[in-house]
C-alpha atoms as one frame of an Amber mdcrd trajectory, in Angstrom:
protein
  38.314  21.963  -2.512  36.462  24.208  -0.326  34.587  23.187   3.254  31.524
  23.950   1.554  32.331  21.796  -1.401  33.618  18.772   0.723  30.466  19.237
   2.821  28.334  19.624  -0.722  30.088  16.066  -2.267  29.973  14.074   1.314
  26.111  14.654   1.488  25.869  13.841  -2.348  27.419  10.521  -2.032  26.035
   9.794   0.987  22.194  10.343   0.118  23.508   8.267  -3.308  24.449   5.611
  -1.515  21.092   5.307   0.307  19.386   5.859  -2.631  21.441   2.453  -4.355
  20.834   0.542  -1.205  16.953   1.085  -0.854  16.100   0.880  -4.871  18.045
  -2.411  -5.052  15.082  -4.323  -2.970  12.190  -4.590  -5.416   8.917  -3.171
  -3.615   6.485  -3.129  -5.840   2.867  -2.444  -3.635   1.776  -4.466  -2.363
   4.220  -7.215  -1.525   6.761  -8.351   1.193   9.514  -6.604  -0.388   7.886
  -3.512   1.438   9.127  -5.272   4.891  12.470  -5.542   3.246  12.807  -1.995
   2.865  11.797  -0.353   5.406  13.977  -3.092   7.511  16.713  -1.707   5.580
  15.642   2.031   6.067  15.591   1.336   9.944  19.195  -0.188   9.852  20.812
   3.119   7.853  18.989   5.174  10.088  20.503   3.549  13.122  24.193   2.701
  11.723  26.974   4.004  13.534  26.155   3.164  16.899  23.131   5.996  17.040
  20.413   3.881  17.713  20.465   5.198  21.608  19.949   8.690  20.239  16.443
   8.351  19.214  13.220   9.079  21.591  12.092   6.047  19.757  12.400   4.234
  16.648  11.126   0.842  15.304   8.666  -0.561  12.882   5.099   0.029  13.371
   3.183  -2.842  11.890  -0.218  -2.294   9.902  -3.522  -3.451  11.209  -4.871
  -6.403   9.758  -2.742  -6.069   6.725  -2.245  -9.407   4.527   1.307  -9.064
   3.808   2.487  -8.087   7.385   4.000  -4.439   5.812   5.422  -2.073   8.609
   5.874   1.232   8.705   9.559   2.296   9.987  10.063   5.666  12.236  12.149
   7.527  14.531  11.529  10.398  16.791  13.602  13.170  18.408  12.397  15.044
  21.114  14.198  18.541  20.548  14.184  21.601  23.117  10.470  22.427  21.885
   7.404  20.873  21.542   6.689  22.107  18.200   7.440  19.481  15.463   8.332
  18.511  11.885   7.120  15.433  10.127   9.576  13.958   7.164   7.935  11.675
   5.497   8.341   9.286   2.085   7.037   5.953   1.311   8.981   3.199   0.267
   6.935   1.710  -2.529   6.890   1.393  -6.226   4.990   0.059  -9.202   5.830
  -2.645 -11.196   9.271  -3.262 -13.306   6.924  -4.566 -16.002   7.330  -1.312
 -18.138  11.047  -1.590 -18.650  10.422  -4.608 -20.836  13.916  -6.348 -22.344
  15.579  -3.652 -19.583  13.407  -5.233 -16.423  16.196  -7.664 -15.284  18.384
  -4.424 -14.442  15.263  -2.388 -13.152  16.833  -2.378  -9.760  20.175  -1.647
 -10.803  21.026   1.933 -11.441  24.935   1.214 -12.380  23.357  -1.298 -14.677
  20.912   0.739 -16.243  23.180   3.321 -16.905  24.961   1.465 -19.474  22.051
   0.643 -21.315  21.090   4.696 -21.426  20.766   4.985 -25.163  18.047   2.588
 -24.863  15.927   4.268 -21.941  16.215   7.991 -23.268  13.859   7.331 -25.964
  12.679  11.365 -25.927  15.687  13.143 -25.168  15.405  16.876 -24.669  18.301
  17.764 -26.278  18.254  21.663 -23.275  18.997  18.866 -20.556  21.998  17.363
 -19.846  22.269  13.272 -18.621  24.971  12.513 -17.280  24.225  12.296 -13.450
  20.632  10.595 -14.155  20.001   7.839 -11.971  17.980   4.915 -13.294  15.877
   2.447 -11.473  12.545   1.782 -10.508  11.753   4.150  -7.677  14.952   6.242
  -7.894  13.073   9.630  -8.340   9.428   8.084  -6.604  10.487   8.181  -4.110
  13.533   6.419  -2.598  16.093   9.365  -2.963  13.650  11.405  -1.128  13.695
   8.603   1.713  17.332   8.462   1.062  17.291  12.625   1.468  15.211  11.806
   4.860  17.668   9.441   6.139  20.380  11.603   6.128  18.605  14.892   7.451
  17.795  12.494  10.664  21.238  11.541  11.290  22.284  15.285  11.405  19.417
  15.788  13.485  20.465  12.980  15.769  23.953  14.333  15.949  22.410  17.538
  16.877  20.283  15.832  19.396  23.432  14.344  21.162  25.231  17.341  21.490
  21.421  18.863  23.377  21.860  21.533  19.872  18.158  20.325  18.543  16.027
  23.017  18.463  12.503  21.675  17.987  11.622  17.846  17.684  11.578  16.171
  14.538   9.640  12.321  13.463  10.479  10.524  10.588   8.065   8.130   8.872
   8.860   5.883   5.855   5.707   3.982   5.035   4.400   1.172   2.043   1.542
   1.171  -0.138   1.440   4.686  -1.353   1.141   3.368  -4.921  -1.775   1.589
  -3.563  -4.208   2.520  -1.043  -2.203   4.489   1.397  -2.339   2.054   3.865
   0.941   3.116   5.338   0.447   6.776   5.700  -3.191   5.748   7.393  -1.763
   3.794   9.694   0.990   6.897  10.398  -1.844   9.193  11.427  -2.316   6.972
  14.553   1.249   6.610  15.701   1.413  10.731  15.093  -1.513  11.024  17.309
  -0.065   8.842  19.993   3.192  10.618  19.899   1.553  14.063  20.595  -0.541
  12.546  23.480   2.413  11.271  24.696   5.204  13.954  24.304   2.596  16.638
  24.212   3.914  17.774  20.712   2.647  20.703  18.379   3.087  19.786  14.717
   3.715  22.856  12.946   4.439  20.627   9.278   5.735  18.036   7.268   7.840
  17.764   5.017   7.317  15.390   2.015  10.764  14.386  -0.159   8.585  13.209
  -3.099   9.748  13.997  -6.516   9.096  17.123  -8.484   9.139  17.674 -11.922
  10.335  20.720 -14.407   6.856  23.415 -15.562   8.859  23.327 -19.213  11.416
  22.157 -21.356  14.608  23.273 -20.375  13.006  24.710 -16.722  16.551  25.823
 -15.523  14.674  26.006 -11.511  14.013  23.345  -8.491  11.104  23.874  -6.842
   9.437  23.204  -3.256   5.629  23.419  -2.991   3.952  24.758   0.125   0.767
  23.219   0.614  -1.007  19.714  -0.122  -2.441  18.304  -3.603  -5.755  16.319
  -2.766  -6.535  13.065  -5.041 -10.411  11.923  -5.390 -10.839   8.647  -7.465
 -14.634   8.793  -9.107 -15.509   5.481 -10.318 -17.936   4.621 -12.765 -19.844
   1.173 -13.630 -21.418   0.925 -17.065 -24.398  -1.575 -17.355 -25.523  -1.780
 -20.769 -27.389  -4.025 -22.267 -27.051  -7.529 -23.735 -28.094  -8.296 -27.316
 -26.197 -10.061 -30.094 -23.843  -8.660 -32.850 -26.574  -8.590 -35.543 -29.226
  -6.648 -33.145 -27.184  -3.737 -32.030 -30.602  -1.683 -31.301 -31.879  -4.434
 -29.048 -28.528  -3.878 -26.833 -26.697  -0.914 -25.605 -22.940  -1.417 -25.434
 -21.231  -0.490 -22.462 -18.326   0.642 -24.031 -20.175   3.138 -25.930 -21.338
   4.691 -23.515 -17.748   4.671 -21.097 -16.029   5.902 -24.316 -18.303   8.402
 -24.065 -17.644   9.640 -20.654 -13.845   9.244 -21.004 -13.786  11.406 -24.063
 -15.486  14.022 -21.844 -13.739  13.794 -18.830 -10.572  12.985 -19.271  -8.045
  15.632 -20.428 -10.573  17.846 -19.660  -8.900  21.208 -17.847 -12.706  22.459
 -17.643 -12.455  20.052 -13.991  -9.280  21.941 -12.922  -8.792  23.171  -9.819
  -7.306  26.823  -9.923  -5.792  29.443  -7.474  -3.940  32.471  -8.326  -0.385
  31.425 -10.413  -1.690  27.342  -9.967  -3.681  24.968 -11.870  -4.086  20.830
 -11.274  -3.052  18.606 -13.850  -6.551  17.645 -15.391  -8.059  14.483 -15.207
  -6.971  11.492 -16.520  -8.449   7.429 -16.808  -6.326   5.000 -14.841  -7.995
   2.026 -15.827 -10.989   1.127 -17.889 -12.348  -2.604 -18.779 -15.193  -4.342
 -20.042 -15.939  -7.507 -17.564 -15.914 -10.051 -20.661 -13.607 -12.772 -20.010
 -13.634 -14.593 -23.693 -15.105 -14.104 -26.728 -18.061 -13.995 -27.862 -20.635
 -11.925 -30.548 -22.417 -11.014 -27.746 -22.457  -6.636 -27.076 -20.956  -5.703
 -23.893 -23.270  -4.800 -21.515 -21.083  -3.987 -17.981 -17.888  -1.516 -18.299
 -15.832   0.318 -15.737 -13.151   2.720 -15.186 -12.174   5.329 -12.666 -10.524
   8.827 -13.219  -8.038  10.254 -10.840  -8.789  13.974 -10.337  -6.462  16.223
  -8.515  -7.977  19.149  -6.269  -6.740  22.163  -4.279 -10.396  23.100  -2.951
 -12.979  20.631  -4.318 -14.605  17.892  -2.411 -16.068  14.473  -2.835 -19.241
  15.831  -2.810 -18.281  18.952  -5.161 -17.302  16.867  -7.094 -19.744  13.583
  -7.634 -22.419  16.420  -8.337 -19.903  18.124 -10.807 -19.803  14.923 -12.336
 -23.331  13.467 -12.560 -24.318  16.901 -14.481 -21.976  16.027 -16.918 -23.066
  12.711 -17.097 -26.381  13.764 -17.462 -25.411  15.780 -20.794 -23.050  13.278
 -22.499 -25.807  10.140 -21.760 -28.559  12.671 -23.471 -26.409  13.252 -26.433
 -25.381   9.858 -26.523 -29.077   7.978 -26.535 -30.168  10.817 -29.496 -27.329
  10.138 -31.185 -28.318   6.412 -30.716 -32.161   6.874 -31.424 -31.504   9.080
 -34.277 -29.291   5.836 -36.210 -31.497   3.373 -35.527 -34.265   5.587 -37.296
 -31.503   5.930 -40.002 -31.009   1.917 -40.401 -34.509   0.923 -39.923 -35.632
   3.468 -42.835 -32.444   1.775 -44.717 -33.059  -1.661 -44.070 -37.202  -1.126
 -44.513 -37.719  -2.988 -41.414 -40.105   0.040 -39.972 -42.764  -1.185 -42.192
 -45.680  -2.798 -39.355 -43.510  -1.419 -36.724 -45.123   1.287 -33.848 -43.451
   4.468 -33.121 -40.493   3.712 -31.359 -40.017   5.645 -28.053 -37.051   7.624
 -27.244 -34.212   6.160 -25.383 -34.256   7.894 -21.442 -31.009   8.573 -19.094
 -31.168   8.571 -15.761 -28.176   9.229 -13.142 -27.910   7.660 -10.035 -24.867
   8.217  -7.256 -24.229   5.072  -5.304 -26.379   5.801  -2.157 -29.137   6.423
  -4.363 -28.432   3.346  -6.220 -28.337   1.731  -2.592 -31.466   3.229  -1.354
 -33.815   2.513  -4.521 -31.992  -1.412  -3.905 -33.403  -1.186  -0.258 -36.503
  -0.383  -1.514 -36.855  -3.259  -3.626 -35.734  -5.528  -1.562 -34.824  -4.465
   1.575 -31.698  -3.089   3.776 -31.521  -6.892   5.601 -30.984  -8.499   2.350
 -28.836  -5.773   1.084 -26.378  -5.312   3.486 -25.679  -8.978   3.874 -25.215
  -9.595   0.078 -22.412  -6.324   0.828 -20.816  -7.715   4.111 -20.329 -11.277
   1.456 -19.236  -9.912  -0.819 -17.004  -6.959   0.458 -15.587 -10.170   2.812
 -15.030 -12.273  -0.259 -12.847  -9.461  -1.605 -11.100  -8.387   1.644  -8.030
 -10.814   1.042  -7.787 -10.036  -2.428  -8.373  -6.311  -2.120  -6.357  -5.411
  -5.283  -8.287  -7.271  -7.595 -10.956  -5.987  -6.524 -13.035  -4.394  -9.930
 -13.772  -1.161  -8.697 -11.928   1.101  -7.097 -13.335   2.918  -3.777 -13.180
   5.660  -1.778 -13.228   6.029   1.815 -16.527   8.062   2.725 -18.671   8.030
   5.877 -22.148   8.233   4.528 -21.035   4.439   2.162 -23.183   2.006   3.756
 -20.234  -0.268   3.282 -18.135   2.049   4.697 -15.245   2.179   1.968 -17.213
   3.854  -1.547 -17.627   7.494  -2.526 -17.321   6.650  -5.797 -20.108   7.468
  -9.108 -21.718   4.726 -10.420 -22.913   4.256 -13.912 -25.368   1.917 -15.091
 -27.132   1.929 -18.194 -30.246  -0.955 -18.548 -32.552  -0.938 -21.186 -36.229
  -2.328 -20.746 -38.909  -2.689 -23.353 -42.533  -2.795 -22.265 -44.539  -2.928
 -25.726 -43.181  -0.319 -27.839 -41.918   1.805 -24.978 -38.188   1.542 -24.438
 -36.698   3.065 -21.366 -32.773   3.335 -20.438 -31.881   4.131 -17.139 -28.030
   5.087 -16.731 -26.509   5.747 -13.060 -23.705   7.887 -12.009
């Protein structure tokens, strides 16, 4: 076997055996088992008696965070200033999805004896045999494995005085989450350049990457970042029973609406020259009933993870309330036009006044918070938000809508659209009011 070869198979089984070690704790964000990991990420970066080697290296707890999560690091101070970042996180989503199979989810030996039965759509172009299986094998633990190892060289480098620039290493939790980790990075990056005087030139992130097309023979590295905007949307319908559908307006409806506009939709892609996002796609939507009952739902929610090169939040939000703007119109015609439909079928218009049309209207949240102000005033507002938002704070997760961190939120933590739909009838004049 060749030196190249040798050197090829050693860093193989080496960044394999990481890999093993670090999907065998179950991290699924958020949770303790985070702490576990990136324990056990700090211990394989220092084996061997190289501990001494690093500028520094440790775990960097997060602020105020309920489960105590860390994130681990290590920096080497090179012959220059300027300075890459590797980083990976350490966290996963639930085993729940490999059903029967979850009891081996963190087992990849396991797993792979049971292959038939997870290669459910085989691609007949690709070939098997050195898969890996495991919750968090490919997102993103081999990358942290991948990390590992490139530090140790870089270590041995830095013993022998051979490092050319300086290089920090960052394995954080709750990427699957709400990026807690990688926030709380940004402040130990910014202390390490006040302190070291350092010039980051990039970083470097190990996450998986996926084939453009069956049988894609090519690997690729992207240069550049992907941004992520969460829109969230709250439905308020309204209430009416079974029996009196035109009394109500049903929340669903109307998010089924929205969701068959937006989602899939490649009309919201971003584009540059050779590159297009993924379009947008729902990553939860719910009704808030919590039993049955024949009454319509009136309150609905989901949010809709859109993935940018150039757009912004607020690009975006007014991207989106146009469109909301259409599909609502459509939707309450649509709506007004049945009922005239049914009430000619069931003969109930007989003694009954002209009905008025159905009427849209699309709010974002600050104008939602502003007309609430208004009404009632900022006092009483923004202590019913500091109650709430605290009554939520140690249960963050459950929390029913999703937010966005933007500086004009009065509660500090929501960029997201807002949809409510309310019906009021004054006489024979019905008026809906739905906010984005």
């Amino acid at each position: 076997m060749s030196k190249r070869k040798e050197t090829e198979k050693h860093w193989y089984e080496t960044v394999q055996s990481y890999t093993e070690q670090l999907v065998s704790i179950r991290s699924v964000s958020p949770g303790t088992g985070e702490i576990l990991v990136v324990e056990r990420v700090l211990a394989l970066l220092c084996a061997g008696g190289i501990r001494h080697t690093y500028t520094e290296h440790g775990l960097d707890a997060l602020e105020h965070d309920p489960y105590g999560r860390q994130n681990a690091y290590a920096f080497l101070r090179g012959k220059s200033s300027e300075t890459i970042v590797l980083l990976g996180h350490i966290d996963t989503v639930d085993t729940k999805d490999y059903g029967p199979l979850e009891k081996w989810a963190l087992s990849p030996d396991e797993l792979a004896h049971r292959r038939d039965r997870l290669i459910q759509r085989k691609d007949e172009t690709e070939d098997t045999a050195d898969w890996m299986f495991g919750r968090g094998t490919a997102d993103m633990k081999s990358g942290v494995a991948v990390n590992i190892a490139l530090m140790r060289r870089m270590a041995e480098l830095a013993q022998r005085e051979q490092l050319p620039l300086s290089i920090v290493f960052l394995a954080t939790p709750d990427e699957e989450n709400e990026s807690a980790g990688v926030l709380q990075a940004v402040q130990y990056l910014l202390r390490l350049r006040e302190q070291y005087g350092l010039h980051y030139i990039g970083a470097i992130n190990t996450d998986f990457t996926t084939a453009l097309y069956p049988g894609d023979p090519h690997h690729y590295a992207f240069l550049g970042t992907v941004g992520k905007l969460l829109p969230s949307f709250l439905c308020i319908g309204r209430e009416s029973h079974v029996g009196t559908p035109f009394n109500g307006l049903d929340a669903n409806l109307l998010a089924a609406e929205l969701i068959s506009d937006l989602s899939m939709n490649d009309e919201l892609c971003d584009r540059l020259p050779g590159q297009i996002t993924a379009p947008p796609v729902t990553l939860h939507a719910a009704d808030l009933k919590t039993r049955y009952d024949v009454q319509i739902p009136f309150i609905t929610y989901f949010y809709l993870n859109v993935l940018t090169f150039t757009t912004g939040p607020d690009a975006l939000l007014e991207r989106l309330r146009q469109r909301t703007i259409t599909v609502i119109n459509h939707l309450l015609q649509r709506i007004d036009a049945a009922e005239e439909r049914w009430s000619t079928a069931s003969g109930v218009r007989q003694g009954v006044t002209q009905r008025q049309a159905r009427v849209g209207t699309v709010l974002s949240y600050a104008e939602l918070y502003r007309e609430t102000v208004q009404h009632v005033g900022k006092e009483r507002v923004d202590a019913d938000l500091k109650t709430e938002w605290e009554r939520w704070s140690s249960n963050i997760d459950a929390i029913l809508s999703t937010c966005c961190a933007n500086s004009r939120c009065p509660k500090g933590c929501c960029s997201n659209d807002c949809v409510r739909a309310s019906r009021s009838t004054i006489g024979a004049k019905r008026i809906f009011s739905i906010s984005l």
